[in-house]
C-alpha positions in Angstrom: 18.9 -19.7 -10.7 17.7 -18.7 -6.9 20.0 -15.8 -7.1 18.3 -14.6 -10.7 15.0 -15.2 -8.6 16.3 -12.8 -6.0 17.3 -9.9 -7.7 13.8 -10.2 -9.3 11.8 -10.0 -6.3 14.2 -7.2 -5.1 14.0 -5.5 -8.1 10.3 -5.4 -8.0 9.8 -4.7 -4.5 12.1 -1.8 -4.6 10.6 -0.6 -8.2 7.2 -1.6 -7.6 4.1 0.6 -6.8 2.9 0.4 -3.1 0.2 -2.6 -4.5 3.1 -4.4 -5.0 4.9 -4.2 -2.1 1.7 -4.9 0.1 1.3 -8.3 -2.2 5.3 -8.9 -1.3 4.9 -8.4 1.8 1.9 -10.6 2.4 3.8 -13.6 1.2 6.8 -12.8 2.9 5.1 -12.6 5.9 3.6 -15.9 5.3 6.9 -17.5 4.3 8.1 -16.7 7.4 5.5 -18.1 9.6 4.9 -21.2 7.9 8.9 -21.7 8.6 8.6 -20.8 12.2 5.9 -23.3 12.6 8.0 -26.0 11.3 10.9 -24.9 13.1 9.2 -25.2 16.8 6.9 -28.0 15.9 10.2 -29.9 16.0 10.9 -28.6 19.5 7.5 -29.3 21.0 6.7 -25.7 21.0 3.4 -25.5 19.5 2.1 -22.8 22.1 5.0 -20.9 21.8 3.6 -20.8 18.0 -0.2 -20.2 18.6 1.5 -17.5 21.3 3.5 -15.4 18.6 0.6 -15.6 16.0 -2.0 -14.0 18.7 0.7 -11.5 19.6 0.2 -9.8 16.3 -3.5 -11.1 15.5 -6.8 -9.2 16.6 -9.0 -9.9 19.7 -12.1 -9.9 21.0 -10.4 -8.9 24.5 -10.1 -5.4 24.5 -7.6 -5.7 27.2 -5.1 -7.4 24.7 -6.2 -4.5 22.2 -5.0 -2.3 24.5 -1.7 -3.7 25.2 -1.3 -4.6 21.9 -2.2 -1.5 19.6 -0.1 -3.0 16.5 -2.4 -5.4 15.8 -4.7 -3.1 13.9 -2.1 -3.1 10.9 -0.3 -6.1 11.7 -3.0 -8.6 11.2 -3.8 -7.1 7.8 -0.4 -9.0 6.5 -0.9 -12.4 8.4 -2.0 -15.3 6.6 -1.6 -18.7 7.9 -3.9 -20.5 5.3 -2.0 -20.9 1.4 -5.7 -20.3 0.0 -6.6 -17.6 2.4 -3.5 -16.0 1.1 -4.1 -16.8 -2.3 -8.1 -15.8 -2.7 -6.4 -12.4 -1.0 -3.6 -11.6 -2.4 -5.5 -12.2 -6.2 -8.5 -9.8 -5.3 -6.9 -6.9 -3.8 -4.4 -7.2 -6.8 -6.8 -6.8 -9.7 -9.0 -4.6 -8.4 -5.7 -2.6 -6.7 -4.9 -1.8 -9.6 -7.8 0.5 -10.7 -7.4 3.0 -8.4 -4.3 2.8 -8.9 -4.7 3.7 -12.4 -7.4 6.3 -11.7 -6.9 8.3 -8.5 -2.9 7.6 -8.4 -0.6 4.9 -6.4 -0.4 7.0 -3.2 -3.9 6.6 -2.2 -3.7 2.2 -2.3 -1.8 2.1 1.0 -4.3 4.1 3.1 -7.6 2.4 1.1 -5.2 -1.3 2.4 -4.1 0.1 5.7 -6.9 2.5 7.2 -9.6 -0.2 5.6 -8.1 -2.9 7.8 -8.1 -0.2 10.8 -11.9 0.4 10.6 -12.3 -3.6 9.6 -10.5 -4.6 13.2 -12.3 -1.8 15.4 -16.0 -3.1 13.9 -14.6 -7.1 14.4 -13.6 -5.3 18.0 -17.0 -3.6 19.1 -19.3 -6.1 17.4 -17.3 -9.5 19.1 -17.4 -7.6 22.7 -21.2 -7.2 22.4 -22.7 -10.0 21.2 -22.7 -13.5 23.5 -20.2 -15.9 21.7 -20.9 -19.2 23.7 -18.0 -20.6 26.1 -15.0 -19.5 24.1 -15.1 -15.6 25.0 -12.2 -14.7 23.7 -11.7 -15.1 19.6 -8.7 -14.0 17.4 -8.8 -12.8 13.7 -6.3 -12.5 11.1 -5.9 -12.2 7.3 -6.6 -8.9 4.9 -10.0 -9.7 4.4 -11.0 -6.1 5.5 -8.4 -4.1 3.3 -9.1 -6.6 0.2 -13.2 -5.2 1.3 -11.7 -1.9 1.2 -10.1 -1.9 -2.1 -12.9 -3.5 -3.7 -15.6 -1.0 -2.6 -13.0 1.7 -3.7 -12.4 0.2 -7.0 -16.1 -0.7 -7.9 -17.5 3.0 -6.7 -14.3 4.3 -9.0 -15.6 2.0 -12.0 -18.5 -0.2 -12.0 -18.3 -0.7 -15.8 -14.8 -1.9 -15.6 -14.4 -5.3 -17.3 -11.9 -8.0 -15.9 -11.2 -11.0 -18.0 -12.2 -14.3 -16.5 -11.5 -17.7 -17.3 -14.5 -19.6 -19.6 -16.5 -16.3 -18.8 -15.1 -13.8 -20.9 -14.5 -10.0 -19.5 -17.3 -9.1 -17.0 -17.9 -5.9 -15.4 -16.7 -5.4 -12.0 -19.6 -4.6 -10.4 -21.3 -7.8 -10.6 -18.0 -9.5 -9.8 -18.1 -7.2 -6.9 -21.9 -8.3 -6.0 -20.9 -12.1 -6.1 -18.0 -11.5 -4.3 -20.8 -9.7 -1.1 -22.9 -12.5 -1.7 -20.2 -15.4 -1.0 -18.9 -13.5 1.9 -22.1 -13.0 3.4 -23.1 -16.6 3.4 -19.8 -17.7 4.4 -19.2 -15.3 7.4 -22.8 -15.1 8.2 -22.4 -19.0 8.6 -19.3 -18.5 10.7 -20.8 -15.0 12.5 -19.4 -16.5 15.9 -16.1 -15.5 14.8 -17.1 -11.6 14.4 -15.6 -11.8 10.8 -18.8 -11.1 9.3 -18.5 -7.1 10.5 -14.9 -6.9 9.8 -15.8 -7.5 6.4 -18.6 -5.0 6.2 -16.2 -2.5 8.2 -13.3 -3.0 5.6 -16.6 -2.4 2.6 -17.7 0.6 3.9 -14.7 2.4 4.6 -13.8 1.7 1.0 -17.2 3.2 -0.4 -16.7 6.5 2.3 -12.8 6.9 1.2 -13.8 7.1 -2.9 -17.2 9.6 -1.8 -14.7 11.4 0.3 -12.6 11.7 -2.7 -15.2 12.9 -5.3 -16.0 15.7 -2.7 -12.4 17.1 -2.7 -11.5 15.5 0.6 -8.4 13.3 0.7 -9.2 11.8 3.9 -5.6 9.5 3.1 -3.4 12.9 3.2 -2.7 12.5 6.7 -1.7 8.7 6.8 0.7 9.3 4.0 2.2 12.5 5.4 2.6 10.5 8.3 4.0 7.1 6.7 6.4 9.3 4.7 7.7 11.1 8.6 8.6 7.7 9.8 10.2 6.0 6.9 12.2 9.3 6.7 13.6 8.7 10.3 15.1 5.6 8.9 16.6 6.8 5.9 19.6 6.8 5.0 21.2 10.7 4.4 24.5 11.4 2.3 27.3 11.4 3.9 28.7 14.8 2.9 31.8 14.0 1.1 35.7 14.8 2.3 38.9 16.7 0.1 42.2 15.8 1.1 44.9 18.6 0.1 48.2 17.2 0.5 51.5 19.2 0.5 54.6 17.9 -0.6 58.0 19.1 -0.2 60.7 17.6 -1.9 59.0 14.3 -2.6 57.9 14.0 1.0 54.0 14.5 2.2 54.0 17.8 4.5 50.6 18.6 5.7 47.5 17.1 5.0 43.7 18.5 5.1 40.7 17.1 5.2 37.8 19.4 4.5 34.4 18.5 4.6 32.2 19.7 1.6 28.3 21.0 2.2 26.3 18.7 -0.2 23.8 21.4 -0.3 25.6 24.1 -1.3 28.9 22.9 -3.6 28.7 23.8 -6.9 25.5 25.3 -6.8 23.9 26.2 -10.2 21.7 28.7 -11.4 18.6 27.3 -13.4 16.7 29.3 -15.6 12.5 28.9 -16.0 12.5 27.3 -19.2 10.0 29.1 -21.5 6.5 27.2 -21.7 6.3 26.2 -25.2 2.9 27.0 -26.9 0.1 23.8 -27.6 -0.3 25.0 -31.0 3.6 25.4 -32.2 3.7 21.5 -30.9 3.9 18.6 -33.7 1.1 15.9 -32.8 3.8 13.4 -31.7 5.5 16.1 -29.5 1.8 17.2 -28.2 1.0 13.6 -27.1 4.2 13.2 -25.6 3.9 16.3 -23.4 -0.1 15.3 -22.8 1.4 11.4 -21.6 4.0 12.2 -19.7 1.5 15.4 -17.5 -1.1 12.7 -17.1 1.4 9.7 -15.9 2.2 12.4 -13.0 -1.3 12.5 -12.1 -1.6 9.2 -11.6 1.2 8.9 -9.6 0.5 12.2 -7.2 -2.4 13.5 -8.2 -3.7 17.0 -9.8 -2.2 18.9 -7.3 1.5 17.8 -7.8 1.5 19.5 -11.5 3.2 23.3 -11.7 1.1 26.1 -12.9 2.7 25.0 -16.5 1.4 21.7 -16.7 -1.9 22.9 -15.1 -1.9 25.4 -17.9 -0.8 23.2 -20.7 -4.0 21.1 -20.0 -6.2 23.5 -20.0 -5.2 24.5 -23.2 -5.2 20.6 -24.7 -8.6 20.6 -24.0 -9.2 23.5 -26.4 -7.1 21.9 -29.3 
């Protein structure tokens, strides 16, 4: 049973969209704390615990900012509260998935990870400046201000979105969205010691200024992705370029034998030819929908720009039909 479970979770990571994987890696992350905890609680090593948890949590001491520059993403995926993680995990999950749907998967990471960013410099400034009463230096943790993020992005994308509550019915997004402010505002503005009051807002904003930057033909995420996509690719793993052994025989005894090494790039190349566009109005409906599907599932995934002057062209011509 635990090993079906397994090849589930694997399967999903690996085949999941990016909202996925930032939900799987959340409660892995958890997981793993929550087991370290019990592990040194029962060798008297409680500090050793709090110590690890502010090594990747954020800080109102700019000194350990500065000496500890991965804190910015790393506290985005620490939760040491199961409701925390929950009331998270939940939010940026439902309303993840509209701009995933709308504007394509590859802008949810940098809404998640440059929200959080912005979230942790504003919990930064804003905890430095104001006077916080004998305990000077505070730590914050938690996705709080990518969850903000996601749900600015996804209520500027679609106000009028319903999601489907439980004894409510579906309700529009946008006043979801407005209860959601309101309950964070009273809670952190109870709590606004702790600086998580403008983390929050920080996360919001950036969420409403990535979606405007969007509509004005700016893809402000470009960068982060381009550079996400460098550094995975150091780690990747490259074919190995495959070996032919010729062996020679004589007289029922092995001779020689050579081992060449075969360019995966350039054996067997083949010639392709540029398949003839085939016209919107020779195309059956089912065929014509099929075509029209399958162009706007790659939009969604990579946007407009990833389509080929065909599929560019094919559109334009669908919306004439």
């Amino acid at each position: 049973m635990f090993g079906s479970i397994k090849d589930d979770i694997v399967r999903n990571y690996r085949f999941g969209g990016p909202l996925t994987r930032i939900v799987y890696i959340n409660v892995g992350v958890f997981v793993l704390f929550f087991l370290l905890r019990i592990v040194l609680r029962g060798f008297g090593g409680e500090v050793w615990y709090q110590s690890t948890v502010h090594f990747f949590s954020l800080s109102s001491s700019w000194k350990h900012l500065l000496f500890h520059p991965w804190v910015f993403i790393t506290a985005n995926f620490l939760h040491l509260g199961a409701f925390q993680l929950l009331f998270n995990m939940v939010v940026l999950y439902a309303y993840g998935r509209i701009p995933d749907d709308l504007i394509g998967s590859r802008h949810i990471l940098p809404i998640y990870i440059l929200g959080g960013i912005v979230s942790g410099f504003l919990f930064a400034i804003f905890t430095s400046l104001l006077p916080y009463g004998p305990h000077r230096i505070i730590y914050a943790l938690g996705a709080s201000g990518g969850v903000a993020a996601m749900v600015a992005a996804a209520t500027m994308l679609a106000p009028d979105y319903e999601i489907r509550l439980p004894l409510l019915g579906n309700v529009r997004i946008k006043y979801i969205t407005a209860v959601l402010v309101l309950i964070n505002v009273l809670y952190l503005g109870s709590q606004i010691n702790k600086g998580e009051f403008f983390a929050y807002i920080g996360g919001f904003l950036f969420g409403l200024l990535y979606i405007h930057s969007i509509r004005n033909g700016q893809d402000i995420g470009s960068t982060f992705n381009r550079t996400v996509r460098n550094i995975t690719g150091l780690f990747a793993s490259h074919p190995r370029e495959p070996d032919i052994r010729i062996r020679q025989y004589r007289d029922g005894r092995l001779e020689k034998e050579i081992t060449q090494s075969i360019d995966v790039k350039t054996a067997n190349p083949k010639k392709t030819k540029r398949k003839t566009p085939v016209k919107v109005e020779e195309m059956d409906a089912a065929t014509f929908q099929a075509h029209l599907d399958a162009i706007l599932d790659k939009i969604r995934e990579s946007g407009y720009e990833s389509l080929s002057q065909e599929e560019k062209d094919f559109l334009i011509e669908a919306s004439k039909r």
